[in-house]
N, C-alpha and C positions, 0 to 999 in steps of 0.2 A: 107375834112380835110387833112390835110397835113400830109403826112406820113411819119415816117422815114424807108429809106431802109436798112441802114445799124444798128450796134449795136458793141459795144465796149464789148468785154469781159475783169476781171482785168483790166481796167484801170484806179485802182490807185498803180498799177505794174509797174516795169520797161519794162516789155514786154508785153503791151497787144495784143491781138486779134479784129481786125478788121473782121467780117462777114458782108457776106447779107443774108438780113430776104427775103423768108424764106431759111432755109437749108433743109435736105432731110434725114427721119431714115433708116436705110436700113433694119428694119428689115424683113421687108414683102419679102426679096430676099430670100428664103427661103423656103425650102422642107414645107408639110403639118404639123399643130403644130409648124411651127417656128424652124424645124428640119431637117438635111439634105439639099441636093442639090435641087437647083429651079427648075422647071417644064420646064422653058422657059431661061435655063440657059442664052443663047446670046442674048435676052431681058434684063434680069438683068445687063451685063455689055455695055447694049447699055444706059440703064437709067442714069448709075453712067458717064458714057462720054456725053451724054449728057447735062446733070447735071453741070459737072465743064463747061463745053464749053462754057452754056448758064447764068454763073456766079453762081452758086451756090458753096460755098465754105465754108462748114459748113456739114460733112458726121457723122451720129450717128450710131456709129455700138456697138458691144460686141464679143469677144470668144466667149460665150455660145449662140448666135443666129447661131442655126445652124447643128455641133459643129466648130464654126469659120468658118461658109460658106460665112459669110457676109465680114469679113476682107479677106479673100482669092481670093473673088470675087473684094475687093476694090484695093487689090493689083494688081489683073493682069489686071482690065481695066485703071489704072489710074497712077503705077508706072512708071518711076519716077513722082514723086508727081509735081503742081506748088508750089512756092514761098508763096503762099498765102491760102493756101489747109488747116483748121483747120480739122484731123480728133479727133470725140471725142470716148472714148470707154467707156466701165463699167466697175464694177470689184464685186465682191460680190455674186454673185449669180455662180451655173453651173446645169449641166442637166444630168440626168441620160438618161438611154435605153428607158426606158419608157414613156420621154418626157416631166419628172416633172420637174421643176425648185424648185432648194434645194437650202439655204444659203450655200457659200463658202466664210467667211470671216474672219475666223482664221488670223492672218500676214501671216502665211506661204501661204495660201490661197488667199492673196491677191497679193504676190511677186510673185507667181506662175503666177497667171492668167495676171498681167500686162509681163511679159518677155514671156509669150504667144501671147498675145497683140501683143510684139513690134516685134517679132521676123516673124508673119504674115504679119503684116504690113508694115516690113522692114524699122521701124524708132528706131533710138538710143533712142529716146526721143520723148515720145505723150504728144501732145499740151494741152489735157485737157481729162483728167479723174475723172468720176462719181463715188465713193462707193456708189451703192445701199445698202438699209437699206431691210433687210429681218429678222422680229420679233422684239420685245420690248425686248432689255437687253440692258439697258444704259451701263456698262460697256464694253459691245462688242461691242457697239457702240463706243465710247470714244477709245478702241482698234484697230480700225479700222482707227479713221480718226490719231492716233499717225502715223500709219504706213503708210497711204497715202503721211501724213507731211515729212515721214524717205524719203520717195521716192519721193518725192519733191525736197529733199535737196541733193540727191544721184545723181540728172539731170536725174531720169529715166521718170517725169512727170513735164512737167511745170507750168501747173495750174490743180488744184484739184474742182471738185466741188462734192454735192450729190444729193440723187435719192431717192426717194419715203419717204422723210423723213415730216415731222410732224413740225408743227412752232417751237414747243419747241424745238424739236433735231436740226432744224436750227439755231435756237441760242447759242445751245450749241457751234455746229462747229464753229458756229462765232467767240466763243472767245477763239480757239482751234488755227485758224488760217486763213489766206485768201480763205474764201467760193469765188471760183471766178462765178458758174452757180448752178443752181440749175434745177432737172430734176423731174417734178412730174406730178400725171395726170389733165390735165385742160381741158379745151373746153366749148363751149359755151351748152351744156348740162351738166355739169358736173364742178358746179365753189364751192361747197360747200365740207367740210369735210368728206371724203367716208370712208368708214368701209367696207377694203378688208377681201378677203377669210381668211389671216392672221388673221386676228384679228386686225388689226395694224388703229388707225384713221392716213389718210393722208391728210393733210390741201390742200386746194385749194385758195381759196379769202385770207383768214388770209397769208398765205404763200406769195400769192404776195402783198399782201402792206410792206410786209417785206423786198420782194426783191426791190419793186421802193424806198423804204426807204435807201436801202443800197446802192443802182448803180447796182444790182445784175441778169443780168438776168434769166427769166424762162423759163426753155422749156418744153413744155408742151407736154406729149406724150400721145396717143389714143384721140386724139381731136376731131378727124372726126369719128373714130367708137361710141364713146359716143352720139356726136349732132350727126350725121344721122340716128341711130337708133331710136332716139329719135323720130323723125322727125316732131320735130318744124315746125309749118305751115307758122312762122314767117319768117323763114329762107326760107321758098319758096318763099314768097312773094317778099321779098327783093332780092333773083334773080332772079325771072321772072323782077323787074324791070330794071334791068341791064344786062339781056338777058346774067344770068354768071349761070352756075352750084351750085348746093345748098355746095358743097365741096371747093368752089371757096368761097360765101360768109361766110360759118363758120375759113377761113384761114385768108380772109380779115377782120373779126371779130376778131381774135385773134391779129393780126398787128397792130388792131387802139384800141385797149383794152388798150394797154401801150407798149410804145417806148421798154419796156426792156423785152418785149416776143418777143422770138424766137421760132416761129412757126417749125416743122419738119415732115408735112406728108410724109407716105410713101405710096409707094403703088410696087405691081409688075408689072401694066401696062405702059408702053409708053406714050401711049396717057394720059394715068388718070395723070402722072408726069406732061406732058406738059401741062394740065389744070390747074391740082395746081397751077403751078409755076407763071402760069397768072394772079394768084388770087391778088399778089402785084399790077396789074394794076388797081384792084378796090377799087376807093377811094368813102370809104362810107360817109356820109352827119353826122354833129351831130346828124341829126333828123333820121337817119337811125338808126345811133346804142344806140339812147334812144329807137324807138320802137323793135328792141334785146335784151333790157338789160331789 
């Protein structure tokens, strides 16, 4: 099957984003719990150099992975940035002592945490920001994407997209304003409506026929913890045929699913990156990914 490598972000913008699939989450760089400083700190910014070198240009980070261990590590292996470097962050959620992740989406809350963002980062202006959604309250919801909008128009973000929301809250944004991605959990274990610890239903399949309907794409996060837990015998099968890693064919699975997923494994090994990243080289048969699907 023919693949496409690359993906347009907004572009029916005046400024799109041009990535290649896949990109890379960073949040795995990251003390125990997704907290604190890495283990293997100069492995973590050997990945993100290796990473842009080897054309990856598409880095998913947040402040609250960490606290901002992930932007502070993106900053000092990779400042100054290149020309083509999309980083994306989040905003909505933060972490206490304890290592819970709490809503922070108050406005104030969210102007906070982006001028945290940029100021780690050391960009006037990031390319493309996620409001994760944390609880059902439509009007906090609606609250949130006015202000993402405020700071759209402010130049402090240039494309907006959101995170772990539900079909309906997707449509909502839509007519709120330019949803440019959408960030929620997919994988090839895991393509149906889940029902988190929240309470919250997060759409999977529904969400992306919405997105190829729109031009929109999805990035799908915990894809590979989902499917290899699972561990689909299917997915073995299909790499031992192409003598690839079963993390390699659930990536390549997610790339021929639809031109407009944006795949982002993370991991904090080297090697397990540079495996990922090979996973574009495998091009599955139609007849492979009918017996997947």
């Amino acid at each position: 099957m023919d693949l496409e490598k690359t993906i347009t972000i907004a572009g029916n913008t005046k400024q799109p984003l041009l990535v290649n699939r896949p990109g890379y989450g960073t949040m795995r760089l990251t003390g125990e719990g997704i907290y604190g400083e890495p283990p293997r700190r100069n492995e973590a910014l050997d990945i993100l150099q290796h990473a842009v070198h080897h054309g990856v240009n598409f880095l998913d980070t947040a402040d609250y992975y960490g606290e901002d261990v992930t932007n502070r590590l993106i900053a000092e292996a990779l400042y100054p940035y290149t020309d083509n470097l999309v980083i994306c962050t989040k905003v909505g959620a933060t972490r206490r002592p304890d290592k819970s992740w709490v809503p922070f989406f108050a406005p104030d809350n969210l102007r906070t945490a982006i001028d945290i963002n940029r100021r780690t980062l050391k960009l006037d202006q990031i390319a493309l920001v996620h409001y994760r959604v944390i609880g059902d309250n439509a009007d906090s919801f609606k609250r949130g994407i006015e202000t993402m909008l405020e700071m759209q128009h402010e130049g402090k973000i240039l494309h907006f997209g959101v995170s772990n929301v539900t079909p309906e809250e997707l449509q909502v944004a839509m007519t709120m304003g330019n949803v440019a991605t959408v960030e929620n959990m997919y994988g090839h274990g895991q393509r149906t409506t889940l029902k988190t610890p929240h309470g919250e239903n997060r759409g999977g399949g529904e969400l992306l026929h919405i997105c190829e309907q729109n031009g929109i794409p999805l990035i799908p996060y915990f894809s590979l913890l989902n499917s290899l837990d699972k561990k689909d015998p299917r997915i073995k099968t299909i790499a031992d045929k192409y003598g690839a890693t079963e993390a390699q064919i659930d990536i390549a699975w997610l790339m021929h699913k639809s031109k407009w997923m944006l795949p982002i494994p993370g991991t904090s090994r080297l090697t397990h990156f540079i495996e990922n990243l090979a996973a574009k080289d495998v091009n599955l048969t139609p007849e492979d990914m009918a017996y997947l699907d």
